[in-house]
C-alpha positions as CSV (number, residue, x, y, z in Angstrom):
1,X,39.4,-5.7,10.0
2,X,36.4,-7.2,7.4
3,X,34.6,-4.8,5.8
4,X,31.5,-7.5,6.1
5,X,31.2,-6.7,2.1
6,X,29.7,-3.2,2.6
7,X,32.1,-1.8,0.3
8,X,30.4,-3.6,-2.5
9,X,27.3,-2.6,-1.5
10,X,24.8,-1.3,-4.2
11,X,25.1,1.8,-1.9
12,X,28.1,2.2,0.3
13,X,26.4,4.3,2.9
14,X,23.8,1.6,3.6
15,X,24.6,1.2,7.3
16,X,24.0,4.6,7.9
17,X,21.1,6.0,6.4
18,X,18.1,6.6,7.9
19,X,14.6,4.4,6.7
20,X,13.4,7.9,5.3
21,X,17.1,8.1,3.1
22,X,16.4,4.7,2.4
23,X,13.4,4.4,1.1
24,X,13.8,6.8,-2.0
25,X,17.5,6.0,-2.3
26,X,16.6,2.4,-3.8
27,X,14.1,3.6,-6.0
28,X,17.3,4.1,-8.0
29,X,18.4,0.6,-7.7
30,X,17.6,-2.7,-10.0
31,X,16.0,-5.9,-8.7
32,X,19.3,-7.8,-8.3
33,X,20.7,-4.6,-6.1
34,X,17.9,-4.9,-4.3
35,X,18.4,-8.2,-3.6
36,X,21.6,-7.5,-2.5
37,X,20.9,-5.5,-0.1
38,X,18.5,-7.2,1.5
39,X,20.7,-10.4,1.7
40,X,22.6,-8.1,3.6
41,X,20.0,-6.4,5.9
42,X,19.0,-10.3,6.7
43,X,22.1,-11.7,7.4
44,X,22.8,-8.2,9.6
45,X,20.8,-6.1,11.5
46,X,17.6,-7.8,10.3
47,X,15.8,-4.3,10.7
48,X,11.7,-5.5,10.2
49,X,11.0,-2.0,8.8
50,X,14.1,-2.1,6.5
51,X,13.3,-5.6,5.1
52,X,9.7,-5.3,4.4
53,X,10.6,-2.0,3.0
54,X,13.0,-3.5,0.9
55,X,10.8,-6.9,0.0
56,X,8.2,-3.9,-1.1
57,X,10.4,-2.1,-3.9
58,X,11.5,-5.9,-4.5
59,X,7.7,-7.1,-5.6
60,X,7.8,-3.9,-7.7
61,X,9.9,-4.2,-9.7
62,X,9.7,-7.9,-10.3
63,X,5.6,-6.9,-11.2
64,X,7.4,-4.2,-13.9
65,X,8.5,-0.9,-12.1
66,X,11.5,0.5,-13.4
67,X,14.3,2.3,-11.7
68,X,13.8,5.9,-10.9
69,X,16.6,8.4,-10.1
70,X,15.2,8.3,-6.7
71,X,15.2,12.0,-4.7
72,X,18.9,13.2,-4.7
73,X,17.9,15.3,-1.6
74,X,16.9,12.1,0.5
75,X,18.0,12.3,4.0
76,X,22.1,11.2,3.6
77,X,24.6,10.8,6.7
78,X,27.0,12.5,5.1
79,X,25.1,15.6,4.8
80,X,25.4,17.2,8.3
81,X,22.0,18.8,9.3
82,X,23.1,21.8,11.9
83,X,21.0,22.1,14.7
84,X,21.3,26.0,16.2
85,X,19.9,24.4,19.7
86,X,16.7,24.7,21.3
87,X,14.3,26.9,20.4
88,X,13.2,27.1,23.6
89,X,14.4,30.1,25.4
90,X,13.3,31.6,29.1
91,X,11.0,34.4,26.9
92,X,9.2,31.1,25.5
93,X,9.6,29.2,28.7
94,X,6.0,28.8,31.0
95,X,6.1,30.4,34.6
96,X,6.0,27.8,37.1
97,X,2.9,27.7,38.4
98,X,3.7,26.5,41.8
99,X,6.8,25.8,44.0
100,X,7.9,21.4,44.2
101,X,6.2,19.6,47.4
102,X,9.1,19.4,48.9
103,X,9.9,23.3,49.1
104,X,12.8,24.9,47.3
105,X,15.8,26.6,49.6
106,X,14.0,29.6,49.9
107,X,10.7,28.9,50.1
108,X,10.2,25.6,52.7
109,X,7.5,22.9,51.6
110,X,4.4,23.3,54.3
111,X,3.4,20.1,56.2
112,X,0.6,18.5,54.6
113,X,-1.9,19.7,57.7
114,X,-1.2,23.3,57.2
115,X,-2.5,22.2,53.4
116,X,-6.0,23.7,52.4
């Protein structure tokens, strides 16, 4: 099975990282990488936000911006964020206020003329 070139991407993990990751994670990269990827983002998933994001750093640095080391930290799919589950517990959880229309087991739904 093809790669699709990702491999020789200017960063491997392309496919994977979210706009927020993306966005300072090619602050790092030149024009020509920049390029590159969005060759690739065009000829793929054509992502709107992605390219115009991309087209943005482009224009930059062609008008003399220079690579940055970008924010190690950025938001990476290899870096496993552990969710603990909801916060919501039956302490935090409202009282329902009424029963459903249509009457639970224990408590039968009135007709609608008994209804004040």
């Amino acid at each position: 099975m093809a790669d699709n070139g990702r491999s020789t991407l200017p960063l491997p993990d392309y496919d994977h990282l979210p706009i927020g990751g993306l966005e300072s994670r090619v602050r790092s990269l030149t024009a020509g990488e920049v390029e590159e990827l969005l060759a690739y983002e065009r000829t793929h998933a054509d992502r709107l936000p992605v390219t115009e994001l991309l087209t943005s750093r482009l224009e930059q640095l062609e008008a003399g911006a220079e690579p940055t080391s970008g924010d190690p930290g950025a938001l990476r799919p290899e870096q496993s964020q552990r969710h603990t589950g909801s916060p919501v517990s039956p302490a935090t959880s409202p009282q329902p206020h009424s029963p459903p229309p249509h009457g639970t087991p224990d408590q039968r739904g009135k007709p609608k003329g008994d209804r004040m």
